[in-house]
C-alpha positions in Angstrom: -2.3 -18.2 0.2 0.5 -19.4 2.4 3.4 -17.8 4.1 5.4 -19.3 1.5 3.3 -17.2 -2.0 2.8 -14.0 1.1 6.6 -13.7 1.6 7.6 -14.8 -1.7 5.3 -14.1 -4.8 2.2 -12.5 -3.5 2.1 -9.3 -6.0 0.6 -7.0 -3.3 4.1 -7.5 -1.5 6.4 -7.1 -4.4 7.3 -3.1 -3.1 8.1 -4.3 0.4 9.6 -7.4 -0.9 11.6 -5.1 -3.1 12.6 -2.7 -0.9 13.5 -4.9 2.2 14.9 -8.8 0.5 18.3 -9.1 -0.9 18.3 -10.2 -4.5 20.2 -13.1 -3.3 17.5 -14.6 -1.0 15.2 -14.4 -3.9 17.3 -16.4 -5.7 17.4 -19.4 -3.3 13.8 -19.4 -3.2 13.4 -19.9 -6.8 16.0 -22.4 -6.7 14.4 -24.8 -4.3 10.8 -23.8 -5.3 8.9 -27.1 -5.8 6.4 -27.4 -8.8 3.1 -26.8 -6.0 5.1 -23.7 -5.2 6.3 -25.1 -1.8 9.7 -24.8 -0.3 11.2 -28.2 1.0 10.8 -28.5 5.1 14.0 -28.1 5.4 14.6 -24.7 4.1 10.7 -23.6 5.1 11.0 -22.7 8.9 14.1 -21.1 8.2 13.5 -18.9 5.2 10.3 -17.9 6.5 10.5 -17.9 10.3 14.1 -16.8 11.0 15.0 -14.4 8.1 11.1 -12.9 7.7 10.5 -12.8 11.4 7.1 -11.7 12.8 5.1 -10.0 9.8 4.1 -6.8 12.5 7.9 -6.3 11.8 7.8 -5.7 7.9 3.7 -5.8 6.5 2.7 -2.1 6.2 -0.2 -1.4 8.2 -4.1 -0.3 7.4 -4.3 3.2 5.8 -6.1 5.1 8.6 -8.2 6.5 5.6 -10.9 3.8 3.8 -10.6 3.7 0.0 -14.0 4.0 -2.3 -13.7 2.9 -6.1 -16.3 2.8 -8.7 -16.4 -0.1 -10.8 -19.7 0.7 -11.9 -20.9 4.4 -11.5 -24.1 5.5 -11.6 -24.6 7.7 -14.4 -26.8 10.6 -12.3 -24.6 10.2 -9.3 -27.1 8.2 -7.2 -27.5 4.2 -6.8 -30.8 2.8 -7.6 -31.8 -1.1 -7.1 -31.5 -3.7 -4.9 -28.3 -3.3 -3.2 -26.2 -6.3 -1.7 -23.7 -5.8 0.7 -20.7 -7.3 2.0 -17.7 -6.9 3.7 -14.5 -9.7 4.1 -11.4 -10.3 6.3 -8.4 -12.5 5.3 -4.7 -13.7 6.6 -6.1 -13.2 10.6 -4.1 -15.8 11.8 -4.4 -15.9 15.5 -0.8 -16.9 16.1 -0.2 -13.3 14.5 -2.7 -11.7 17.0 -4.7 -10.5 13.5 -1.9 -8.1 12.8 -1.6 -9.5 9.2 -5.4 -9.3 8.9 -6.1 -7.2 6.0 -10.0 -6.3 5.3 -12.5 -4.7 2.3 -16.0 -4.3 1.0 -17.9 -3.9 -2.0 -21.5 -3.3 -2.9 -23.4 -4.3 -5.8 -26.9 -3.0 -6.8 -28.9 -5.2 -8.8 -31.8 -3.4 -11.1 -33.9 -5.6 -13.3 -32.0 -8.5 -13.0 -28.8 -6.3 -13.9 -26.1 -5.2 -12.4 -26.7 -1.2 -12.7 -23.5 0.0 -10.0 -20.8 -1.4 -7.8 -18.3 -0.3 -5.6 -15.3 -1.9 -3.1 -12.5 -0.4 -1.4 -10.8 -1.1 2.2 -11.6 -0.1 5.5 -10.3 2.7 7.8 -7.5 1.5 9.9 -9.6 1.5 12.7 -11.6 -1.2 11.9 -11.1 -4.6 13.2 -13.4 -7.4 12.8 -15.7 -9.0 10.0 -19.3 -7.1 11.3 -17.6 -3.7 11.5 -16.2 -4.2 7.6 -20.4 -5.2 7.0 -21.1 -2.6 8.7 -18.6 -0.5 6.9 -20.1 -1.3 3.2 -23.5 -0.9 4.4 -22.9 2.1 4.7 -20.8 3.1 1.9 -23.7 1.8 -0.1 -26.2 3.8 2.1 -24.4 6.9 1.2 -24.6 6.3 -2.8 -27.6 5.1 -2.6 -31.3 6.9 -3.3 -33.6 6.9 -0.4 -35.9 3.7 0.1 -33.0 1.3 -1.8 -33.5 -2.1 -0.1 -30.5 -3.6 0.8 -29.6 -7.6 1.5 -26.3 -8.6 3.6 -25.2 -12.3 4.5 -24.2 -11.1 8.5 -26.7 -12.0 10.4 -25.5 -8.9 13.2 -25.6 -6.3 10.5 -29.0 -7.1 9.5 -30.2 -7.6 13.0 -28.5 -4.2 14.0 -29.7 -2.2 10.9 -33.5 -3.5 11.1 -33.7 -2.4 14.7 -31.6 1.1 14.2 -33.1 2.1 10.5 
């Protein structure tokens, strides 16, 4: 999205936007909002450069802790099938030194042309780049999975890393 929906309307803001915009500056927005859900040049650079300032200032940070979520659970506890594996990074603009950067995984595994489990969930903190989230639901799904599961990711370094180090 742009800075415009991020600052304004994204609903994984709305508790920081609550907590920290006046009521008043909301109401401006909406009033000059265009139909495409732009803001008119005029008002852009200063409602979202001078009154939002730098977004290290105000975006909550990573949770030092990953999250794990079952959207499909295995039913005895262990993932069976083909499992494919992937991990994505959005909002790293480099003007922002990545500090708005905000990453998560997910693994599906695939039995019989079905989908028979899945799981996402973000990151630890600690991790910074788009090979070390791969790397991060690799293993995720390597822990939930049986022995012997094959897996399939779309980074080349994971696969090149994991063949050599499995």
């Amino acid at each position: 999205g742009t800075l415009t929906h991020r600052l304004f309307f994204c609903p994984s803001l709305e508790s920081v936007r609550d907590g920290h915009m006046p009521t008043w500056l909301c109401a401006v927005v909406r009033a000059h909002l265009r139909p495409d859900q732009a803001l008119p040049p005029e008002l852009l650079l200063f409602l979202t450069g001078v009154l939002a300032g730098h977004p290290c200032t105000w975006l909550p940070r990573p949770a030092d802790e990953g999250t794990f979520h079952w959207h499909v659970q295995p039913a005895d506890g262990n993932v069976t099938g083909k499992l494919h594996v992937d991990g994505s990074e959005r909002d790293a603009e480099p003007r922002f030194h990545k500090t708005c950067a905000r990453r998560g995984w997910a693994f599906v595994a695939v039995d019989r042309g079905k989908v028979a489990d899945s799981a996402s969930g973000l990151p630890p903190g600690w991790i910074r780049s788009i090979p070390d989230t791969e790397t991060w639901a690799l293993l995720q799904a390597m822990q939930a999975s049986m022995p012997g599961n094959p897996f399939r990711t779309d980074c080349q370094v994971v696969m090149k890393n994991s063949r050599k180090n499995l």
